[in-house]
C-alpha positions in Angstrom: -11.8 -28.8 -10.1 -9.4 -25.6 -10.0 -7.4 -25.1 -12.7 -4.7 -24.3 -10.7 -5.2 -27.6 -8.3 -5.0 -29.5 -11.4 -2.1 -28.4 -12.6 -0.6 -28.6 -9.5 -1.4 -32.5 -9.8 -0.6 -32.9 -13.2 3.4 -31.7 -12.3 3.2 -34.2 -9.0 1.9 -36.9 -11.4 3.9 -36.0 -14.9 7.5 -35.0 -13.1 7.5 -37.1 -9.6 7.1 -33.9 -7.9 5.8 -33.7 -4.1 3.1 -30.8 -3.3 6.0 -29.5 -0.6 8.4 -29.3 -4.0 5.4 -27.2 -5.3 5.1 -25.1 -1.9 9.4 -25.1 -1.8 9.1 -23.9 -5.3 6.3 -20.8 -4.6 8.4 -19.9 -1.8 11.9 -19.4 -3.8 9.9 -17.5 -6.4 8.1 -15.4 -3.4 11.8 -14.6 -1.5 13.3 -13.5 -5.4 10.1 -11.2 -5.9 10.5 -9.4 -2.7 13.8 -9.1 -3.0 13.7 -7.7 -6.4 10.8 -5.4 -5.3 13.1 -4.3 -2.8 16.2 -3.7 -5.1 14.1 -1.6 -6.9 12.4 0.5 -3.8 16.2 1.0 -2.6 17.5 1.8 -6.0 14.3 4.6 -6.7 15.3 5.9 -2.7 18.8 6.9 -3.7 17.9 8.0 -7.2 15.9 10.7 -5.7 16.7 14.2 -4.7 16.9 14.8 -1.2 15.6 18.1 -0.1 17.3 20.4 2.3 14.0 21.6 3.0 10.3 20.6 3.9 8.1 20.6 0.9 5.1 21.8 3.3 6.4 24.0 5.8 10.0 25.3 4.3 11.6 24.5 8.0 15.2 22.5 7.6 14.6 18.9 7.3 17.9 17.9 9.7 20.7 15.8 8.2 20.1 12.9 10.3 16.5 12.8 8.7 17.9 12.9 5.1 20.9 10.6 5.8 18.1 7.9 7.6 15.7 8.4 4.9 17.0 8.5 1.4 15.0 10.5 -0.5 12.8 12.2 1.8 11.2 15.7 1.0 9.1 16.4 4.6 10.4 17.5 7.7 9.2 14.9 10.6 6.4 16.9 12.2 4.9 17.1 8.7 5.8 13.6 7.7 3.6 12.8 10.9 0.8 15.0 10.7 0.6 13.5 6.8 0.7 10.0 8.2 -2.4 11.0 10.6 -4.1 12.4 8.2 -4.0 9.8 5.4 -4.3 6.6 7.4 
């Protein structure tokens, strides 16, 4: 038997608790994860410097593109051609 299965059953058996309290339960812990995974993605965005210019090219990156993307150091035709080339 898994390990994880019976554990599972012992805390249905032991504590009165339903396998949907079980899946309720993995799906609180899920939401507060990703929601502290994206504090922290927000939190890094702001903390870093925003460039004035590309990093690639040294064309303007426009202030629409830095006010959208906090944190961005690419101009949008680079930040595409990168995109291309690394997927």
């Amino acid at each position: 038997m898994w390990h994880g299965a019976r554990y599972a059953s012992s805390l249905c058996n032991d504590q009165r608790w339903t396998m949907s309290d079980l899946a309720d339960n993995a799906g609180k812990q899920l939401e507060f994860i990703e929601q502290v995974q994206e504090r922290n993605r927000l939190q890094r965005q702001e903390n870093k410097k925003v460039s004035d210019d590309c990093m690639y090219c040294d064309s303007p990156i426009p202030q629409a593109r830095q006010d959208a993307t906090g944190g961005t150091d690419s101009c949008i035709a680079c930040a595409e051609y990168n995109e291309v080339t690394h997927d």
